[in-house]
C-alpha positions in Angstrom: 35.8 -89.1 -16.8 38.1 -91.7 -15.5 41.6 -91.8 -17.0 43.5 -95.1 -17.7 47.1 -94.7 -16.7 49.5 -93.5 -19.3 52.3 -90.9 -19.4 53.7 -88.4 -22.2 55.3 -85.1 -23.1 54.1 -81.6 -22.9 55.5 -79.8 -26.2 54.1 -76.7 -28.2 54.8 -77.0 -31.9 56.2 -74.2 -31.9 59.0 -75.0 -29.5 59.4 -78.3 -31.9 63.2 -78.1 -33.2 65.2 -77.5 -37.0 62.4 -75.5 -38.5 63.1 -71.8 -39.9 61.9 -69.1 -37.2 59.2 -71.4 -35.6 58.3 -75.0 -35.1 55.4 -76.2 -37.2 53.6 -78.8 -37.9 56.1 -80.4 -40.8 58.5 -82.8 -40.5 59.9 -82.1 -37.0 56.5 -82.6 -35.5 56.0 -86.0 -37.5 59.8 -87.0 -36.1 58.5 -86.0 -32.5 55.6 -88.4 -32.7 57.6 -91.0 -34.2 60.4 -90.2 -30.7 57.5 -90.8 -28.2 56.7 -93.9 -29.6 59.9 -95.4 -29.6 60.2 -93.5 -25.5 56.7 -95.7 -24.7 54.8 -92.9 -24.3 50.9 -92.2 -25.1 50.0 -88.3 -24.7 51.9 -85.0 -26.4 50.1 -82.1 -24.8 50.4 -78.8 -26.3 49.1 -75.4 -25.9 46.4 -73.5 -27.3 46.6 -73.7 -31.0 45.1 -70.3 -32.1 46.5 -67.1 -34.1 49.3 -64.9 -30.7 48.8 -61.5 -31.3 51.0 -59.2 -28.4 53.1 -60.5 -26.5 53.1 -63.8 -28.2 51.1 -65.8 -25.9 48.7 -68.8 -27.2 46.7 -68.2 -24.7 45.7 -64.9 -25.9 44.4 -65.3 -29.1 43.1 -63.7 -31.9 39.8 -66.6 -32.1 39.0 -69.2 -29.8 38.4 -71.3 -32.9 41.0 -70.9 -35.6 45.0 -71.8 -35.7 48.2 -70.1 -36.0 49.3 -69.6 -39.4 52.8 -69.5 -38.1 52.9 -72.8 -37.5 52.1 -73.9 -41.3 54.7 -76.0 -42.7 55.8 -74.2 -46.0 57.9 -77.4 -47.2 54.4 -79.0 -47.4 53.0 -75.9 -49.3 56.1 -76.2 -51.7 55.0 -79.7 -52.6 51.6 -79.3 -53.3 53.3 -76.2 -55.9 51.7 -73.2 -54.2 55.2 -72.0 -53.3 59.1 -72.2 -55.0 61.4 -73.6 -52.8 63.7 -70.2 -53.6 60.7 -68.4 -52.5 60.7 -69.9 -49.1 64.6 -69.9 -48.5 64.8 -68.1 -45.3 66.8 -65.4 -45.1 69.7 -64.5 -42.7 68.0 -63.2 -40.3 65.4 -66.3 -39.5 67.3 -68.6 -37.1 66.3 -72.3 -37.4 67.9 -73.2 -33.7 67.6 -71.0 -30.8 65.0 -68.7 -29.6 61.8 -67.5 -31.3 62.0 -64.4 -32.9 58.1 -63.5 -33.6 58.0 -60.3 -34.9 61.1 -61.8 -37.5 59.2 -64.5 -38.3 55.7 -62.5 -39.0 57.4 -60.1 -41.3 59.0 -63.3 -43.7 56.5 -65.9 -43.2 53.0 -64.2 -43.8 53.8 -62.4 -47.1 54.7 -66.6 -48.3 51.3 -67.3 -46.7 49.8 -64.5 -48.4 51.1 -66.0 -52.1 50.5 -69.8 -51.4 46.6 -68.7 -50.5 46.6 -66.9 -53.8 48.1 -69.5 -56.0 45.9 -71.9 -54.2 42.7 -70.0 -54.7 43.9 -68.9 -58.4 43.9 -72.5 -59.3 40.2 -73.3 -57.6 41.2 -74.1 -54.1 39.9 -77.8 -53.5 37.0 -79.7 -52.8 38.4 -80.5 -49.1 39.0 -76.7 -49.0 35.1 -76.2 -50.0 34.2 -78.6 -47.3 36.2 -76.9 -44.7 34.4 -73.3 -45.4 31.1 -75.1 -45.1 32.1 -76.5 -41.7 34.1 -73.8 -40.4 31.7 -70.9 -41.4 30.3 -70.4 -38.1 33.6 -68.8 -36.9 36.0 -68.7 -39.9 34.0 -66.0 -42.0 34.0 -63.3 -38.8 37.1 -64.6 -37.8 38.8 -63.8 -41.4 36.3 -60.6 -41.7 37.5 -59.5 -38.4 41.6 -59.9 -39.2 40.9 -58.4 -42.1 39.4 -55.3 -40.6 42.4 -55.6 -37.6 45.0 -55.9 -39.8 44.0 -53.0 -42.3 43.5 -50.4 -39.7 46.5 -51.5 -37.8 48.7 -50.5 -40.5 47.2 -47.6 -41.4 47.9 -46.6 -37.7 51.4 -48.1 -38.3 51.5 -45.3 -41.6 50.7 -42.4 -39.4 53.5 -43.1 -37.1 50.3 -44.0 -34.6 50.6 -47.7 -32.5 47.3 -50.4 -33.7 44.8 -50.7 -30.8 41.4 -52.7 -29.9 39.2 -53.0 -32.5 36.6 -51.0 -29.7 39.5 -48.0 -29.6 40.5 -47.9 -33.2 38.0 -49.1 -35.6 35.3 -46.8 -37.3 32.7 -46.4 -35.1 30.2 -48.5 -37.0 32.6 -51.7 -38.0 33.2 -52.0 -34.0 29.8 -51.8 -33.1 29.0 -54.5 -36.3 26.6 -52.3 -38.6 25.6 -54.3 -41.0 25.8 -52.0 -44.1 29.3 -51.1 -42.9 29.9 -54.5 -42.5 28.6 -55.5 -45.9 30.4 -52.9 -47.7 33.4 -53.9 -46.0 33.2 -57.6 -46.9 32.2 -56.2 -50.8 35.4 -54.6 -51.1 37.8 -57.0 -50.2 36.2 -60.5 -51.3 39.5 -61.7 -52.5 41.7 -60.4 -49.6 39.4 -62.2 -47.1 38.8 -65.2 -49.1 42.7 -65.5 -48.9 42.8 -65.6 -44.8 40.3 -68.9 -45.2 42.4 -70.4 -47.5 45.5 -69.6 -44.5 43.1 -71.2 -42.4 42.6 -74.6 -43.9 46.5 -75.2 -44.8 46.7 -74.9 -40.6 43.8 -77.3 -40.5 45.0 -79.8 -43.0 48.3 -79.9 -41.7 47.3 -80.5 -38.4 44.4 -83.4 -38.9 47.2 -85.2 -40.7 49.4 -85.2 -38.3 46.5 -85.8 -35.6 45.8 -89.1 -37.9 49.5 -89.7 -38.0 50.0 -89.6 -33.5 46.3 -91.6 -33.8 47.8 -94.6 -35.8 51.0 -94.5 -34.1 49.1 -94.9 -31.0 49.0 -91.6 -29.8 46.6 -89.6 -28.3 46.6 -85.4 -27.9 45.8 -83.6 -24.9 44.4 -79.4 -26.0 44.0 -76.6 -24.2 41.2 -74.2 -23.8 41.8 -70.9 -21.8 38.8 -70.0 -20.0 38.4 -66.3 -21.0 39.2 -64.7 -24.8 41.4 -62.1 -25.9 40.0 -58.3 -25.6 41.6 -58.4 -29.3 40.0 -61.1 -30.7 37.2 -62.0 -33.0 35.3 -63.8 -30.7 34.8 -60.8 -28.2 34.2 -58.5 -31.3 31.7 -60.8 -32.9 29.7 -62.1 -29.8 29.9 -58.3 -28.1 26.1 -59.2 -25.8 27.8 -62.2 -24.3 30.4 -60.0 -22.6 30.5 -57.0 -19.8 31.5 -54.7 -22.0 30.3 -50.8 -22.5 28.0 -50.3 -25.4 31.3 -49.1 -27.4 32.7 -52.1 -26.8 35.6 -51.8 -24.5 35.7 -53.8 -21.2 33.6 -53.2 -18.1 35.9 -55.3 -15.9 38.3 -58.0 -16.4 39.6 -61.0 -15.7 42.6 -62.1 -13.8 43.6 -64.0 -10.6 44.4 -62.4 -6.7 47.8 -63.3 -5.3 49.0 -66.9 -5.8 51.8 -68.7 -6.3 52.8 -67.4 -8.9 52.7 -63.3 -8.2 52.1 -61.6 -5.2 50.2 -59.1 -7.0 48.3 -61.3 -9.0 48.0 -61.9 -12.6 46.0 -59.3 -14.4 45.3 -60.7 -17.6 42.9 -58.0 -18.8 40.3 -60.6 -20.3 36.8 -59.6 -21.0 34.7 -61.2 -18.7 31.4 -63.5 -20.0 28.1 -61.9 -18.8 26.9 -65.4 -18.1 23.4 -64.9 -17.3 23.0 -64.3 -21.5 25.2 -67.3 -22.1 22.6 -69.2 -20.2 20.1 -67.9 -21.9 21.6 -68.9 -25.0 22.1 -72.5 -23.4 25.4 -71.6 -23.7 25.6 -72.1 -27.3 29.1 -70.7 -28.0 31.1 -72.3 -25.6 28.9 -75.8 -27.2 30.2 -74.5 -30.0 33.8 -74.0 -28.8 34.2 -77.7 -27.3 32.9 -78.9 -30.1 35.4 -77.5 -32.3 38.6 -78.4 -30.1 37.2 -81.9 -29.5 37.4 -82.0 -33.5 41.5 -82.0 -33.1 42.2 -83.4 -29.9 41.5 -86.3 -27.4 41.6 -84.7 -24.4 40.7 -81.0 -23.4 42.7 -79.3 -20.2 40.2 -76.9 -19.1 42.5 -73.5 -18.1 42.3 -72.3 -14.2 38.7 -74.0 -13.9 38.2 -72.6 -10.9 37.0 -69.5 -12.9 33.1 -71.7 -13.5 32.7 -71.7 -10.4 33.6 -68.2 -9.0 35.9 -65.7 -10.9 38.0 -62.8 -10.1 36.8 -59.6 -11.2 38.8 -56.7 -11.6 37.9 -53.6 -12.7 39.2 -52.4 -15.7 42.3 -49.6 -15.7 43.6 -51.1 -12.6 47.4 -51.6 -12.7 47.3 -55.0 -10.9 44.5 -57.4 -9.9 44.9 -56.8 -6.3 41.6 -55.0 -6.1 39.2 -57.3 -7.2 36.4 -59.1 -5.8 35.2 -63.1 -6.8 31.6 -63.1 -8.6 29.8 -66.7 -9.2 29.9 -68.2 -12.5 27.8 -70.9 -14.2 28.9 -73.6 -11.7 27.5 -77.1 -13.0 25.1 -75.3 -15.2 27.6 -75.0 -18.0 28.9 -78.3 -18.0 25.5 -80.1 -17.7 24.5 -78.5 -21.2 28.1 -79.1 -22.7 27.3 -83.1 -21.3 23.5 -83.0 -23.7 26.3 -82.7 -26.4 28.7 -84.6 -26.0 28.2 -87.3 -23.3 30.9 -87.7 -20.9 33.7 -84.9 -21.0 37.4 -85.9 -22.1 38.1 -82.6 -19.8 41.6 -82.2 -17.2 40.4 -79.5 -15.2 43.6 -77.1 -14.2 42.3 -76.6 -10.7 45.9 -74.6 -9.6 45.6 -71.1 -7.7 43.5 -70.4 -5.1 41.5 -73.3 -4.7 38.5 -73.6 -2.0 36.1 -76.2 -0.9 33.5 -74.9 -3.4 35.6 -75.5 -6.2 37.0 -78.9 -5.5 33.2 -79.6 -4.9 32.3 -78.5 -8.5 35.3 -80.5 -9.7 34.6 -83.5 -7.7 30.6 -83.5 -8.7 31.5 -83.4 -12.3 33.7 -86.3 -12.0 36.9 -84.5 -13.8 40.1 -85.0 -13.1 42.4 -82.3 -11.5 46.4 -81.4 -11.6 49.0 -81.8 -9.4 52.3 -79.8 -9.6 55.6 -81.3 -8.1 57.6 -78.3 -7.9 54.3 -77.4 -5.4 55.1 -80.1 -3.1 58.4 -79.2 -1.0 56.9 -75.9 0.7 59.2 -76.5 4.0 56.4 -74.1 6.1 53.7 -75.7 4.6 55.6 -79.3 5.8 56.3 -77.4 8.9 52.7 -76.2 9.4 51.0 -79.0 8.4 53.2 -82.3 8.4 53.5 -84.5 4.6 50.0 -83.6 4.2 50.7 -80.6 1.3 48.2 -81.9 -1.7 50.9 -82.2 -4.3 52.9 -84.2 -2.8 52.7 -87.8 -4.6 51.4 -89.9 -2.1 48.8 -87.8 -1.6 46.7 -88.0 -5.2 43.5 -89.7 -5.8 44.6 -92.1 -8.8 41.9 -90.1 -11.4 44.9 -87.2 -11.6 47.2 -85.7 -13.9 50.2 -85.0 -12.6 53.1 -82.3 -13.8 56.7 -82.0 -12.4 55.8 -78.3 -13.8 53.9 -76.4 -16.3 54.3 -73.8 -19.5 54.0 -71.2 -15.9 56.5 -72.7 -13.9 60.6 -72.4 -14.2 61.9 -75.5 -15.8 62.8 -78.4 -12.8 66.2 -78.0 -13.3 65.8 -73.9 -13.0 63.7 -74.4 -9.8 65.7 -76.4 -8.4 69.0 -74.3 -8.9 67.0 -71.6 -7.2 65.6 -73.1 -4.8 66.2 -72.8 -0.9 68.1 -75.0 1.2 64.9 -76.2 3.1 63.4 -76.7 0.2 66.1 -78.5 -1.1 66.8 -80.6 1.9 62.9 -81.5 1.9 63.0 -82.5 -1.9 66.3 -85.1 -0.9 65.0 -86.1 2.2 61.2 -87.1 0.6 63.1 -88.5 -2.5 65.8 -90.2 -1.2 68.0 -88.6 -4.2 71.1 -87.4 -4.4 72.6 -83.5 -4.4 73.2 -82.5 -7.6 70.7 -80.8 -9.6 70.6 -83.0 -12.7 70.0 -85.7 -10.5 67.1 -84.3 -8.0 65.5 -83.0 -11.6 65.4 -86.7 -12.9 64.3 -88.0 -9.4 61.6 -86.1 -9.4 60.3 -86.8 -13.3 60.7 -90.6 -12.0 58.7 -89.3 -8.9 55.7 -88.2 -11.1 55.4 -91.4 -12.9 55.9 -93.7 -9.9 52.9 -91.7 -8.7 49.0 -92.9 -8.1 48.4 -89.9 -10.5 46.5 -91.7 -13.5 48.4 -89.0 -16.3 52.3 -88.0 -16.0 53.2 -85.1 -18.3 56.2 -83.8 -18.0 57.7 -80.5 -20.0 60.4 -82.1 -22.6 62.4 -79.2 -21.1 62.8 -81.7 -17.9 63.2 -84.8 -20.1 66.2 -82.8 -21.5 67.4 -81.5 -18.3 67.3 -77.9 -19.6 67.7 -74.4 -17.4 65.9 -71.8 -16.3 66.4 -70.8 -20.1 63.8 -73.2 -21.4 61.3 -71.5 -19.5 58.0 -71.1 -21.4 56.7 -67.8 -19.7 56.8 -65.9 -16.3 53.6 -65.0 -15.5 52.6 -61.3 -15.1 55.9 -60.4 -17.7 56.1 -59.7 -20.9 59.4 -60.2 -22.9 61.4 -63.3 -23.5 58.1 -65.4 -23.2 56.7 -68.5 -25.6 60.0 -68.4 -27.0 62.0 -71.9 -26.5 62.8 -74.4 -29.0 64.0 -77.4 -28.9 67.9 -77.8 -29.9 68.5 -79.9 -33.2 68.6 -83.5 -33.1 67.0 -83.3 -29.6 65.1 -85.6 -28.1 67.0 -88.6 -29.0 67.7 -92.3 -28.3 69.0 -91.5 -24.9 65.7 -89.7 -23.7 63.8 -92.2 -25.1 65.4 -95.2 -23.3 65.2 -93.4 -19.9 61.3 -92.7 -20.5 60.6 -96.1 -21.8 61.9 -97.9 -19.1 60.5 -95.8 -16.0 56.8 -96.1 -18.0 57.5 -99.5 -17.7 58.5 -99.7 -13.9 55.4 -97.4 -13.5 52.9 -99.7 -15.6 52.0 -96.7 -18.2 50.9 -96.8 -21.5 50.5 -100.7 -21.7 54.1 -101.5 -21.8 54.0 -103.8 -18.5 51.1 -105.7 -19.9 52.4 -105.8 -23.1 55.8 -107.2 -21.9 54.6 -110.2 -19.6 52.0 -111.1 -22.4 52.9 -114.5 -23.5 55.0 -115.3 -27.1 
């Protein structure tokens, strides 16, 4: 896929600003796209859309397929009289500025949830509702059979004083391994309660193809995000349990993560069940068909998490403590990708080619024709400069134009936080290759101007850096749990200011049209 050059934002919803607890998908995010418009840019990028279970991370998700309830505007549900307005007044303890406080925000906003899906089904539900059940079944009705299950057994754990678990180390033994007369009986039981978790599911999905029709009129296109692996918690592992390594009860055999990189000199171990890829192929790789398919229904572009897992992937093995001791296995390579091309054609894919990266991947990459990414705050390594000259890939005048390029990502500090921490040689390497000032503020905007100015077909860049916001805006340390997935934008922000400065560097850096568009004749 070859990308025309264009520029834009990298925003969660949830991070978007004035909404009660969380950002959603309601006015604020409607306000946003209208702000990038009037900035000249082209692309908001956000993260992985689906249901955070612990630890609140998008990228470990309850289902590969369905959204985060959370992000549900309730001042839309109030119009369309599924909820009072009195009903929804948040109370004291849900912040509308400042960090995200999930587990706050679960407790008040679910129980609303709950009661708009029961008005909503009470009065019939919808044809468009009807529709969405027929095209969602293949994951919505294990996905809502599945929460169901989780969320019942959870709290009967939470009765008993006990903490939830897996649904392979909590669950009866014959709902975790998917009997089918436990599984009917289930279902039999609790029609309405499980009926109501569909109904959760299309307000998300309704909400979110307006505003997706909304950014498309306005000129705006949306870039999605598929992780690689699925949550060990999750409906997709549960359901799909012989496309996995796991043990015949269901728990993992080994798991995913990645050795010592940047970003942790122990690794990440992210505890993912691995694919046993020999039965995807057998299967032509019908889920993950299945799973493009889906996100390529609510975005324009897909970025691809840590692609270098297709072609080998770190295996660790599980009850480790860190991923230091595991060992790379192949994966599908090419295989994968040729039958995801019988289906859709060419691949609107970013491949997040970060990490350790060797020959064979780049190969992979490069045979498939898919773009990569580039990182700035990778670029001013002084022993790599020492070692190896200006030659360090992510520097800017290094990219092949068919690249995206990041001052940083949801995994790395904020600009401004990196470069408050940063080293004086590192420092002295950023001024000396930018030809920017001392202060902080200043390097951080250098080096957003830096990313656009770049060959780099795609500039995103956080709207923590377009802010000039600290180390506090940082969207997660990797390999921590805690204060992560939690910033949100401050009220009123971004504004006319922003906009200006992005509008006129995207035209300096002939991005989204606005060059052409300004020497085109009266």
């Amino acid at each position: 896929m070859q990308l025309s050059r264009a520029s834009g934002i990298l925003l969660h919803p949830s991070s978007l600003p004035a909404s009660p607890g969380i950002g959603t998908l309601g006015a604020e995010a409607y306000r946003f796209v209208d702000w990038l418009v009037e900035a000249g840019q082209s692309l908001w990028q956000v993260l992985p859309l689906g249901p955070t279970g612990y630890g609140d991370s998008p990228y470990a998700s309850f289902s590969s397929f369905a959204g985060n309830p959370l992000l549900v505007d309730l001042d839309a549900l109030v119009a369309d009289g599924l909820l009072s307005r009195e009903e929804t007044a948040p109370p004291e303890w849900i912040r509308s500025e400042g960090p995200i406080d999930y587990g706050a925000v679960v407790h008040w906003k679910k129980p609303l949830l709950r009661i708009a899906a029961r008005s909503f089904l009470g009065r019939g539900g919808s044809p468009a509702y009807r529709d969405f059940v027929k095209r969602a079944a293949f994951w919505l009705d294990e996905y809502a059979l599945f929460m169901d299950i989780k969320d019942y057994h959870d709290r009967m754990a939470s009765e008993e004083g006990k903490p939830g678990g897996l649904w392979h180390g909590l669950w009866p033994k014959e709902l975790a391994a998917r009997k089918r007369s436990a599984l009917v009986a289930w279902a039999r039981g609790r029609e309405r309660e499980i009926e109501e978790r569909k109904a959760e599911q299309f307000f998300f999905f309704a909400q979110w193809e307006a505003l997706r029709s909304y950014a498309r009129a306005k000129g705006v296109s949306l870039i999605g995000d598929i992780p690689i692996f699925v949550a060990p918690d999750s409906a997709d592992a549960w359901a799909n349990q012989r496309l996995f390594q796991l043990t015949p009860g269901g728990a993992p055999l080994r798991v995913a993560g990645v050795p010592p990189d940047y970003f942790s000199e122990t690794g990440q171990l992210w505890g993912n069940p691995l694919y046993d890829w020999k039965a995807m192929a057998h299967d032509r790789y019908r889920w993950w068909v299945a799973r493009m398919r889906w996100t390529l229904s609510l975005v324009d572009y897909v970025r691809v998490d840590h692609f270098r897992g297709f072609e080998s992937y770190w295996s660790v093995p599980s009850g480790e403590g860190t991923a230091v001791n595991g060992r790379w296995v192949k994966g599908p390579g090419a295989a994968l990708f040729k039958a995801l091309r019988r289906s859709f054609g060419d691949l609107p894919i970013i491949a997040e080619d970060l990490g350790v990266i060797t020959d064979e991947v780049r190969a992979l990459r490069e045979r498939l024709g898919l773009p990569g990414m580039r990182v700035l705050q990778f670029a001013f390594d002084p022993a790599e400069a020492k070692k190896n000259g200006m030659i360090n890939p992510f520097l800017p005048h290094m990219y092949e134009p068919n690249t995206v390029v990041y001052t940083g990502t949801h995994d790395n500090d904020t600009t401004l936080g990196w470069i408050s921490a940063a080293g004086g040689d590192t420092l002295a390497l950023v001024r000396r290759y930018l030809g920017a000032g001392a202060s902080g503020p200043e390097l951080a905007r250098a080096l957003v101007r830096a990313a656009y100015l770049s060959v780099a077909a795609f500039a995103i860049v956080p709207l923590q850096d377009v802010l000039g916001v600290g180390s506090e805006g940082r969207m997660n340390t990797p390999s921590t749990s805690g204060a992560n997935w939690a910033w949100r934008a401050g009220r009123g922000t971004p504004g006319a200011d922003e906009a200006a400065w992005l509008k006129e560097l995207s035209f300096v850096s002939a991005r989204n049209g606005l060059l052409a568009r300004e020497q085109a004749p009266e």
